[in-house]
N, C-alpha and C positions, 0 to 999 in steps of 0.2 A: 241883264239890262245895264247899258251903261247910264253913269249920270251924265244929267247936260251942266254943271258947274264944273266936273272933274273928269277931262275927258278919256284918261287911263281906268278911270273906278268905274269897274262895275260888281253889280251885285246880283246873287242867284234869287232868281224868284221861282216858288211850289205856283204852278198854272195850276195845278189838277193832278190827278192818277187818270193814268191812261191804262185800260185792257192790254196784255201782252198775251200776241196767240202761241198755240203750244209748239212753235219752232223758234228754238234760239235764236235760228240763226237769221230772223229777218225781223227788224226793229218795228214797233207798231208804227200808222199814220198820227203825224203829231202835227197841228197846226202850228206856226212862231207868229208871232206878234213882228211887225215890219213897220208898222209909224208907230211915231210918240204917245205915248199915252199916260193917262195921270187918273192914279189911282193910290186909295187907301189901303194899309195893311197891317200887320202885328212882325215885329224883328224877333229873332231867337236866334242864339246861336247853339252848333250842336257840340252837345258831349261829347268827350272822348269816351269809346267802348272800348271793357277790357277787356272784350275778343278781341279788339283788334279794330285798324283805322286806315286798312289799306285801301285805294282805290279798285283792284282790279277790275281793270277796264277792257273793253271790247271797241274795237276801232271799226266801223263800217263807212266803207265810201256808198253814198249813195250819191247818185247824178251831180256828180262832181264836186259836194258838200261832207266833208269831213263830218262824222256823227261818234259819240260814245256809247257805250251802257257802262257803268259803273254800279259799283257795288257797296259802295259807300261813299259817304257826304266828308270827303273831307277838304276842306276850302283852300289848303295851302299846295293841295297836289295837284288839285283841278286845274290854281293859278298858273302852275309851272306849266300842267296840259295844253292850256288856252293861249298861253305868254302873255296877259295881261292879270294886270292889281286887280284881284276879288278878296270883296272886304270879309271878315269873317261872319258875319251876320248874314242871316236868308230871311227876306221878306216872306209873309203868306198874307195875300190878298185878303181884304176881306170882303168886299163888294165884287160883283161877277167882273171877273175881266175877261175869263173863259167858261168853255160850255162844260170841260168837265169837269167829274166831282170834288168838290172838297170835303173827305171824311173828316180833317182833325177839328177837333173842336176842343179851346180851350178848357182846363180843366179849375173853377172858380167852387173853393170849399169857403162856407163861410165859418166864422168864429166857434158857433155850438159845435159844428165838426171837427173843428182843431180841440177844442173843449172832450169830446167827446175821445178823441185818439191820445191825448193827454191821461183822459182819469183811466181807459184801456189798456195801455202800457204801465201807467204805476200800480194797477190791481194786479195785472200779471206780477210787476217784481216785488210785491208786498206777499204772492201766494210764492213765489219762489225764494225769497227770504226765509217767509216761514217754514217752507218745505227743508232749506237746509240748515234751521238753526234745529227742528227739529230732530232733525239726521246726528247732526252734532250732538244733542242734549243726550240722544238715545246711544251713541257712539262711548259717548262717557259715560254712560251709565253704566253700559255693559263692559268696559274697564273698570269701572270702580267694583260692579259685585263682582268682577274676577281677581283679581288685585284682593278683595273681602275672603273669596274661598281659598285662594292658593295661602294667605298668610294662617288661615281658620286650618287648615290641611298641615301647613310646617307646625304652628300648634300642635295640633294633634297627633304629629310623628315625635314630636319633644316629650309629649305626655308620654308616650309610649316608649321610648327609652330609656325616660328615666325610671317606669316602672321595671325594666330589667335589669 
């Protein structure tokens, strides 16, 4: 969508997920928005994955209109695609602007949850503490009673020679 204050800037808007049928090679039907419209949303921008951030794109002409499929979201490859300033940011509508779905749904933890994944993780490293100080204590044990036999042992071979 472009803005109407900034007439180079535009920004990607999520309409929906659209069905894709079981032939690559032919792009599903996808309605565009053609007048202005004004409507509410939530901004995000996306992650760098570290699989990887490439566009791979598929170019179809269809009835004289240039189309993609792309393979990932990344805003500075799209720009250079499109040859216009897209901002890094993608709106997601949040009131219907279109008929199809929108699965993402914000993900809102409250406080007890963050509480709750806090004392989770310190029980974990207070049982893996113990786990290896125990390792440790039992490590040195069993150098110390070995270190106790082998010196109890030269003893014992000292007694024995000098009884000869």
């Amino acid at each position: 969508m472009r803005d109407t204050e900034k007439a180079n800037q535009r920004y990607l808007v999520e309409l929906g997920f659209v069905a894709g049928g079981l032939d690559r090679q032919t792009l599903p039907s996808v309605s565009t928005l053609l007048e202005p419209v004004t409507f509410s949303g939530r901004l995000y921008k996306k992650m760098d994955s570290p699989l990887g951030s490439e566009l791979y794109t598929e170019r179809f002409d269809i009835d004289s209109t240039l189309q993609y499929r792309i393979q990932h979201l990344n805003t500075a490859q799209i720009s250079e695609l499109v040859g216009a300033e897209l901002s890094a940011w993608v709106v997601q509508p949040t009131d219907t602007l279109t008929d199809y779905p929108h699965p993402w749904k914000p993900v809102s933890m409250n406080s007890a949850k963050h509480f709750g994944y806090s004392f989770q993780w310190f029980t974990m490293a207070a049982v893996f503490a113990f786990v290896v100080s125990m390792a440790f204590w039992r490590s040195s044990l069993y150098r110390s009673r070995a270190s106790q036999r082998k010196s109890n042992l030269s003893s014992k071979k000292n007694l024995a020679s000098k009884r000869k």
